[in-house]
C-alpha positions as a printed NumPy array, in Angstrom:
array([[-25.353,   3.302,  21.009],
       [-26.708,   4.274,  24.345],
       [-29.891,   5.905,  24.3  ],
       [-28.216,   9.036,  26.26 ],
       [-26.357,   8.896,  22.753],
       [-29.063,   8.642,  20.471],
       [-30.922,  11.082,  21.853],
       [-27.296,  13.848,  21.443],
       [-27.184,  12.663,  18.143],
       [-30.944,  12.754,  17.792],
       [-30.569,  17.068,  19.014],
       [-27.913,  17.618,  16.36 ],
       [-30.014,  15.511,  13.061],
       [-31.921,  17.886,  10.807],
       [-35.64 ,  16.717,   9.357],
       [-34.942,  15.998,   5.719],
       [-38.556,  15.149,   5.146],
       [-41.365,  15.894,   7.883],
       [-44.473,  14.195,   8.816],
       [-46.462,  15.903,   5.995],
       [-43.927,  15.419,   3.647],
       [-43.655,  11.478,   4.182],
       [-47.545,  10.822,   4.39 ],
       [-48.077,  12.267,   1.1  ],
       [-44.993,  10.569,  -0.498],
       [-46.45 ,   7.101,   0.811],
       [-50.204,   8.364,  -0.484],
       [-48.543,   9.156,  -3.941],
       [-46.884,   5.702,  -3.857],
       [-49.679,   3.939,  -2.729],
       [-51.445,   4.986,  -5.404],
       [-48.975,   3.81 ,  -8.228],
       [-48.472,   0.641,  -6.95 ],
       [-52.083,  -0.171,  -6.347],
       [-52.326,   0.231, -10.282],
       [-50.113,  -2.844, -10.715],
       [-51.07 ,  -5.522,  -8.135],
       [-54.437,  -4.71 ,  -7.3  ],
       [-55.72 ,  -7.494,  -9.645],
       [-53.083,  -9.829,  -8.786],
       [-53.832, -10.894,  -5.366],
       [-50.227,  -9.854,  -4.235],
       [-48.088, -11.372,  -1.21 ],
       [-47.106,  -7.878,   0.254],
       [-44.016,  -9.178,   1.914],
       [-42.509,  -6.774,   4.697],
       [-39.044,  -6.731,   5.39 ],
       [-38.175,  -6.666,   8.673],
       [-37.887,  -4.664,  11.024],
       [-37.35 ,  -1.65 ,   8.725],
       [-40.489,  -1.631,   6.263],
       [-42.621,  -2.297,   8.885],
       [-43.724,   0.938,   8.888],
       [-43.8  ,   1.287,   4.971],
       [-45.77 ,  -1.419,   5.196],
       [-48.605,  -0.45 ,   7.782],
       [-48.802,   3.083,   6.311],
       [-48.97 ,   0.931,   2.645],
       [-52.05 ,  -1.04 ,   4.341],
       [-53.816,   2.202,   4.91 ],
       [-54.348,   2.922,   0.738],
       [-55.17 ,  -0.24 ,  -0.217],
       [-58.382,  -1.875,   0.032],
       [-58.114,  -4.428,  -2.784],
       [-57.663,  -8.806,  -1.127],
       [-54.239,  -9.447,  -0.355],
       [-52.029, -11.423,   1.886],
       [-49.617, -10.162,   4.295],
       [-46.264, -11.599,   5.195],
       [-43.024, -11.004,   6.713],
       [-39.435, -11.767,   6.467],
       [-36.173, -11.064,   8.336],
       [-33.636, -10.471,   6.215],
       [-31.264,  -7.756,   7.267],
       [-27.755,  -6.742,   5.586],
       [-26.603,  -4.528,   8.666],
       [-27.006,  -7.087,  11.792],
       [-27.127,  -3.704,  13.851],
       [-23.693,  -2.701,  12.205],
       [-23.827,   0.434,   9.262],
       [-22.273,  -1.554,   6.413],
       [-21.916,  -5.161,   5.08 ],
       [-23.094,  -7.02 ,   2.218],
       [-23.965, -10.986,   3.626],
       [-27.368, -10.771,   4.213],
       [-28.405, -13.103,   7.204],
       [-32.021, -14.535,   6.885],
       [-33.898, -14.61 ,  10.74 ],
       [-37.085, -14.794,   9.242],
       [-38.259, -16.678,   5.584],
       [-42.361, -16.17 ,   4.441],
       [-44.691, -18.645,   6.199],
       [-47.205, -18.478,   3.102],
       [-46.797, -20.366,  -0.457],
       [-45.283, -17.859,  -2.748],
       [-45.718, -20.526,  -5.888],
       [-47.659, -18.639,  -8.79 ],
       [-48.05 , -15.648,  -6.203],
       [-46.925, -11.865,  -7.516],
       [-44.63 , -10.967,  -4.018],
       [-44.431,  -7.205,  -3.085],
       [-41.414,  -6.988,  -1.49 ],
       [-41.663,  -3.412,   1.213],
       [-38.907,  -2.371,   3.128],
       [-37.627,   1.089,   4.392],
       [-34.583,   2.468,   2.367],
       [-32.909,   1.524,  -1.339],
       [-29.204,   1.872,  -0.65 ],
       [-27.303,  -0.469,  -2.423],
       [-29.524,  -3.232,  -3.201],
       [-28.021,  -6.292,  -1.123],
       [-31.202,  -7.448,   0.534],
       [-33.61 ,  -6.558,  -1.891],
       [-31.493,  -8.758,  -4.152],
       [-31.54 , -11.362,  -1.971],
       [-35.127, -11.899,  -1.099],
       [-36.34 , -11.529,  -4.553],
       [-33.931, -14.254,  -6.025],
       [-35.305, -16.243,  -2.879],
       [-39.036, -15.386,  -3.742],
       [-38.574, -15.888,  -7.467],
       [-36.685, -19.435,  -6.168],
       [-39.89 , -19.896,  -4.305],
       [-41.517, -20.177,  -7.441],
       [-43.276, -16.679,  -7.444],
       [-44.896, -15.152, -10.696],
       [-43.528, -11.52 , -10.341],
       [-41.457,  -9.642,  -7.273],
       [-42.449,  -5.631,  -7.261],
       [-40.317,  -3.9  ,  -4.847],
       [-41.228,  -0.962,  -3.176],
       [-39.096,   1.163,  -0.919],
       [-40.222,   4.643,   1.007],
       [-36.242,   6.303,   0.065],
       [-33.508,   5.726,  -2.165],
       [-29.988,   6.639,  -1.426],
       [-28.111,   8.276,  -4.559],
       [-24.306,   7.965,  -4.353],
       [-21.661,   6.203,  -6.149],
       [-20.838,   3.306,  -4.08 ],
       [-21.197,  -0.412,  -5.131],
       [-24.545,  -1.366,  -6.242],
       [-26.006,  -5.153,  -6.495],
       [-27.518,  -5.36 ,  -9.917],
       [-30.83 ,  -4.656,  -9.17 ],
       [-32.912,  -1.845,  -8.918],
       [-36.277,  -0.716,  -6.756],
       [-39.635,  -0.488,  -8.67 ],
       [-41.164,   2.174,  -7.051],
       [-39.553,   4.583,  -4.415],
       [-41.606,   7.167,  -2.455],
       [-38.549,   9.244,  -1.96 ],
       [-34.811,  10.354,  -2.675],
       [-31.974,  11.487,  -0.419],
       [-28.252,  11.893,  -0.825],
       [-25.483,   9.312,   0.573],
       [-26.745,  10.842,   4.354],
       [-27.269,   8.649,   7.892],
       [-31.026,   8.792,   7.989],
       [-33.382,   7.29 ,  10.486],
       [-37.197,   7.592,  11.537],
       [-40.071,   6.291,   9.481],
       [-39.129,   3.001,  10.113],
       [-35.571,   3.666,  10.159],
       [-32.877,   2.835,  12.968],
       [-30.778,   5.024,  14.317],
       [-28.616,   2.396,  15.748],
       [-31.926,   0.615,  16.978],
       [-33.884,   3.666,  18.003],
       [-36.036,   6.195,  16.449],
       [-38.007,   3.836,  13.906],
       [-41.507,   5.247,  15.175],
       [-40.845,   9.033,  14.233],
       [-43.223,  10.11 ,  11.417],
       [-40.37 ,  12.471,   9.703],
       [-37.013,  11.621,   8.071],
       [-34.325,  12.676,   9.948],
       [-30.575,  13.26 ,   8.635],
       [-27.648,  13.395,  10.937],
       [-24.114,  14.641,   9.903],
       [-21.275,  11.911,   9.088],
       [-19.246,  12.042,  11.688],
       [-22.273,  10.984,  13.811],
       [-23.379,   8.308,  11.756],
       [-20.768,   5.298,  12.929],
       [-19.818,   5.111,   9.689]])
C-alpha cells in the first residue's frame, strides 16, 4: 500500500481508543505486571517490530533491574493473514533459568506468541509471561495458547497505530485506529 493509500484509508479509520485512552490502559497494565516479575529479574523480550512501542511505553512504569531484548518473529511477513511464523530475529541474551516477558502489540490468534514461548521455554527459561496492549475477540482459529495480561479488547476489526501497521505505516500514532473491512486487504 502506497502511502497516497494509507493516508485515504487513514481519512476514512475511526479512533477506537485515543491517546488518553491507551496511556492509561498501558499505566493500568504496567502496574499488574510489575506485581509478578518485579522480583524475578525478567528478560522483557519485545517482539518485533509491533511491541516496540508496548514495550518503550512498558519501560516507562517500571523501575525494578531487568534486561531488555528483542526478537523478530512475525506471522504476517507484511501480508494480513498466515500462520508460519518466520523468525528474522532470535534473543542475543541467555534465557536459561531467566523468567522471559514476552511484549508485543495485538493478541489475535496466538501463532507467534505460541511460537516464541515454546522457543523461550526450549531455551531453557523458568517462566514466559506474555503481555499484549489488545486482544482481538472473534471466532476464528486460535493456537492453544492464551495472553497473560492484555491492556485492551477490540472486536475482529483492521486496527493500526500504537505500534500497529497499517500495511507498514502508522505504528507511531498514540491512538488505536479502526478502519472498515473492505479497507483492510483482508
Amino acid at each position: 500500500m502506497q502511502i497516497e493509500q494509507a493516508l485515504d484509508v487513514h481519512n476514512e479509520s475511526k479512533i477506537l481508543f485515543d491517546a488518553k485512552q491507551v496511556e492509561q490502559a498501558i499505566s493500568d497494565i504496567a502496574d499488574k505486571v510489575a506485581v509478578e516479575i518485579q522480583d524475578q529479574f525478567p528478560v522483557v523480550l519485545c517482539v518485533m517490530n509491533g511491541g516496540l512501542f508496548m514495550t518503550g511505553q512498558l519501560m516507562r512504569f517500571w523501575d525494578f533491574p531487568l534486561t531488555i531484548d528483542y526478537v523478530h518473529a512475525t506471522r504476517h511477513r507484511l501480508a494480513t493473514l498466515g500462520r508460519d511464523v518466520l523468525w528474522k530475529a532470535y534473543p542475543q541474551n541467555n534465557l536459561k533459568g531467566r523468567h522471559i516477558v514476552i511484549v508485543d502489540d495485538i493478541f489475535d490468534q496466538g501463532y507467534t506468541l505460541e511460537e516464541v514461548k515454546s522457543y523461550c521455554m526450549k531455551q531453557g527459561a523458568k517462566k514466559c509471561t506474555s503481555v499484549f496492549l489488545i486482544r482481538k475477540t472473534h471466532q476464528r482459529k486460535k493456537a492453544d495458547i492464551l495472553a497473560d495480561f492484555v491492556a485492551l479488547e477490540c472486536d475482529d476489526v483492521y486496527v493500526y497505530g500504537s505500534g500497529m501497521d497499517l500495511h507498514s505505516h502508522f505504528r507511531n500514532l498514540s491512538g488505536v485506529h479502526a478502519i472498515p473491512a473492505e479497507k483492510s486487504g483482508r
